[in-house]
C-alpha positions as CSV (number, residue, x, y, z in Angstrom):
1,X,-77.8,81.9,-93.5
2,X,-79.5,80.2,-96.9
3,X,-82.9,79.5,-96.2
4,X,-84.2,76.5,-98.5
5,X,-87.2,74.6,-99.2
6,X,-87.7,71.1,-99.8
7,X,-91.4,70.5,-101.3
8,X,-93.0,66.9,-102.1
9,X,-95.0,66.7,-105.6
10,X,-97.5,64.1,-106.8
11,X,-100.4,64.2,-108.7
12,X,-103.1,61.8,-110.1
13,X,-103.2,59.4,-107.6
14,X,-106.2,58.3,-108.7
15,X,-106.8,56.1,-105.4
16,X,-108.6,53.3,-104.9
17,X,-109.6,53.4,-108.5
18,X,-105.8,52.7,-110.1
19,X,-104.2,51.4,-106.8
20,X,-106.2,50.5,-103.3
21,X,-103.3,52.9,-101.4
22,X,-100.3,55.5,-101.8
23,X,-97.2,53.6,-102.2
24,X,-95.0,52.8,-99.9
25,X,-92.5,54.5,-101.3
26,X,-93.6,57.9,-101.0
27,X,-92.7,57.9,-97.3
28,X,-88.5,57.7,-98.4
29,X,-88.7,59.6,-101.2
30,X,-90.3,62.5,-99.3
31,X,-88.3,62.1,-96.2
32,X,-87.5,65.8,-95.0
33,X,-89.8,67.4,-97.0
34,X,-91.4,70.9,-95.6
35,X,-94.4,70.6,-97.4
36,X,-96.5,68.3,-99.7
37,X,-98.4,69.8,-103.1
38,X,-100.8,67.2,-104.6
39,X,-101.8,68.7,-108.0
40,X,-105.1,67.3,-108.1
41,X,-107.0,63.7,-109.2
42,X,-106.9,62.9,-105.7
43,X,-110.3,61.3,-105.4
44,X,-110.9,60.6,-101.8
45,X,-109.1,62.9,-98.9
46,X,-107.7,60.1,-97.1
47,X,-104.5,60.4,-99.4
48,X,-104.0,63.5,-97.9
49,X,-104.6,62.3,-94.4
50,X,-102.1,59.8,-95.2
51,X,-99.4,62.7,-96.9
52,X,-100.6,64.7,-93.8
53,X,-98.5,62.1,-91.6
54,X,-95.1,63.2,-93.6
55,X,-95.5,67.3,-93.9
56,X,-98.4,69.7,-94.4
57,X,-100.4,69.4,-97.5
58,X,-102.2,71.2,-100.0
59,X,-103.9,70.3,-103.4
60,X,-105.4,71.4,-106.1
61,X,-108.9,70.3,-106.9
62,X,-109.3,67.6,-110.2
63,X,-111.4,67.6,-113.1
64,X,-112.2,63.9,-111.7
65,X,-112.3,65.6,-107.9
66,X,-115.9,65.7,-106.7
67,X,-117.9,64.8,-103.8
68,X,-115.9,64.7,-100.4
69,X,-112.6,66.0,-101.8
70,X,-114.5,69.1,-102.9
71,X,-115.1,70.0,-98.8
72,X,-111.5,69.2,-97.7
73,X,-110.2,72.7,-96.9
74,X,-106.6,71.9,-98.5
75,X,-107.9,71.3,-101.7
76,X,-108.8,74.8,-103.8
77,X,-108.8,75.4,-107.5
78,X,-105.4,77.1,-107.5
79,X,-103.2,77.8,-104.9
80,X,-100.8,80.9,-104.8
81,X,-97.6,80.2,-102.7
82,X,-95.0,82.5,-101.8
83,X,-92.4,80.5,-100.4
84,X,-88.7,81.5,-100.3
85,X,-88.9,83.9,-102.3
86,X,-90.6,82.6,-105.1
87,X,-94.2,82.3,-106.4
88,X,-95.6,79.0,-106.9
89,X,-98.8,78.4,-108.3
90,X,-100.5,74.6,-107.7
91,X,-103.4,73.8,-110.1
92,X,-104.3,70.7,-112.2
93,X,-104.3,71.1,-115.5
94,X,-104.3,73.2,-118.7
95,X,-100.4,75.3,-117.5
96,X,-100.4,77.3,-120.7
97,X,-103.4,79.4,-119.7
98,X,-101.3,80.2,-116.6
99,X,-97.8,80.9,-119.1
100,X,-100.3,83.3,-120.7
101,X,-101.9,85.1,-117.7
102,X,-98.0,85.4,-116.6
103,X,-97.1,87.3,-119.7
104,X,-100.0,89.5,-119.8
105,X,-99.3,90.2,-115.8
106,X,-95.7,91.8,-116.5
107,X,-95.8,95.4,-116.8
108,X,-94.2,97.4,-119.2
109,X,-90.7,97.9,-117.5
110,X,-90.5,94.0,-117.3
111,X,-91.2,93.8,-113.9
112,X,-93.6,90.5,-112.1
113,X,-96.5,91.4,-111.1
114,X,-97.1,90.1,-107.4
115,X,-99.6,87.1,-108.5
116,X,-97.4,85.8,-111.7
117,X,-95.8,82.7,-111.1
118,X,-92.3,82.1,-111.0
119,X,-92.9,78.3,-110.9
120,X,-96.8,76.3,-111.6
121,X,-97.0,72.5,-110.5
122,X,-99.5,70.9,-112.1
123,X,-100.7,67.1,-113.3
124,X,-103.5,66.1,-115.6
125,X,-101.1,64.7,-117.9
126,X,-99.5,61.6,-115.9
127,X,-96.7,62.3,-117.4
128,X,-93.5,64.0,-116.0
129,X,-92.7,67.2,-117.6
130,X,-89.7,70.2,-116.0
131,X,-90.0,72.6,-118.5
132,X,-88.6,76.5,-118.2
133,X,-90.7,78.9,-120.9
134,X,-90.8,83.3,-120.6
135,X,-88.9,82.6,-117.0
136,X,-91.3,80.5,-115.8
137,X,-91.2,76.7,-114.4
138,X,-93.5,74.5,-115.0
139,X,-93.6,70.7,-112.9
140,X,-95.7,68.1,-114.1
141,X,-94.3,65.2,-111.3
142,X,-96.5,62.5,-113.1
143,X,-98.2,60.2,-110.7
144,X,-97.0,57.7,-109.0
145,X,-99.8,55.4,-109.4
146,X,-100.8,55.5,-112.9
147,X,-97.8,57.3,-114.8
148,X,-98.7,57.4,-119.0
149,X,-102.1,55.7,-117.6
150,X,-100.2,52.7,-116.9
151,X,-100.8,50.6,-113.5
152,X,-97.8,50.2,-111.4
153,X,-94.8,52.4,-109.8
154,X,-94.4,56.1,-111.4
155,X,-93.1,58.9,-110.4
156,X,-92.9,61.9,-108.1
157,X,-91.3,65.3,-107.5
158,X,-88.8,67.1,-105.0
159,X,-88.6,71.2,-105.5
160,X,-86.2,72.6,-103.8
161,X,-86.4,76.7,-103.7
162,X,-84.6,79.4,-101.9
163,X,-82.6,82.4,-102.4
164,X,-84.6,82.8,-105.8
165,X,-84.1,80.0,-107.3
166,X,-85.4,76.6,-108.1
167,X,-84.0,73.1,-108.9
168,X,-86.8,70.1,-109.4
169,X,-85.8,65.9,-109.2
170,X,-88.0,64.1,-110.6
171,X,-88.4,60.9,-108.6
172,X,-89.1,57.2,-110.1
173,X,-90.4,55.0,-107.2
C-alpha cells in the first residue's frame, strides 16, 4: 500500500489588515487535506483557529508576525517535517539561505544529511513560485488575500508527497 500526503499551503494572509477574514474558498480547495502549513504573515492566530477547523496546522513566524502570534505554539521560526518520506522545511522568507545550508549539509559521497530539505515552503514574496534547484523544491503558494500585493482572490497550494516524491498545484481561488 502507497502512503500519500495531501498538505494545504498559504501564506501572507495578512488578516484583518488586507481582508477582514480567510476566504471562503479555502474550505474546498483544501478539502481532504492532512495538514495545513501557513508560511508566515499571519498577523492574528485566529486564522489558524479558523484553518484548525479543516486539518492540523503549523506556521512559520513573519517578519510582520509579533505580539499574540509570537505565543501561539504552532507558529516557530522554521519547522522541520518529516513526512512520507521527505523533509520539508516551513519558514517565511529569504529560501536561498536554506538552498545554501542544503548544499553545505551534503557530505562528500553525495549523501542528505538528516536536517537538509528535500522540499522548503515559504511566502514573503506574495507571489507563487514551484521551483526545483540542487534537488530541492521550493513552494512559494502566494497568498490568497493579497497575491502581487494586490487586494482580492489569490492563490494557494496543495503538496502532495509520498513514496519520495513530490508534486505541488498551485491553486487560484
Amino acid at each position: 500500500m502507497v502512503c500519500r500526503m495531501r498538505i494545504g499551503l498559504l501564506s501572507d494572509t495578512h488578516i484583518p489588515e488586507v481582508a477582514q477574514a480567510l476566504p471562503p474558498q479555502i474550505v474546498q480547495a483544501f478539502r481532504g487535506v492532512d495538514l495545513i502549513l501557513h508560511a508566515g504573515d499571519i498577523y492574528v492566530p485566529s486564522v489558524l483557529d479558523e484553518l484548525e477547523c479543516i486539518a492540523p496546522v503549523l506556521a512559520a513566524r513573519g517578519d510582520d508576525d509579533y505580539h499574540s502570534a509570537l505565543a501561539d505554539e504552532r507558529v516557530k521560526d522554521r519547522h522541520v517535517l518529516k513526512l512520507e518520506g521527505q523533509t520539508v522545511w516551513l519558514v517565511h522568507e529569504s529560501p536561498y539561505y536554506y538552498l545554501l545550508a542544503s548544499r553545505q549539509a551534503r557530505n562528500s559521497s553525495g549523501q542528505k544529511e538528516h536536517d537538509s530539505p528535500d522540499i522548503v515552503v515559504f511566502g514573503h514574496e506574495h507571489r507563487a513560485i514551484v521551483q526545483r534547484h540542487s534537488g530541492v523544491l521550493f513552494v512559494n503558494p502566494g497568498s490568497p488575500t493579497f497575491l502581487n500585493y494586490r487586494f482580492g482572490l489569490g492563490t494557494v497550494g496543495i503538496l502532495d508527497i509520498g513514496s519520495g516524491e513530490a508534486e505541488v498545484r498551485i491553486l487560484q481561488l
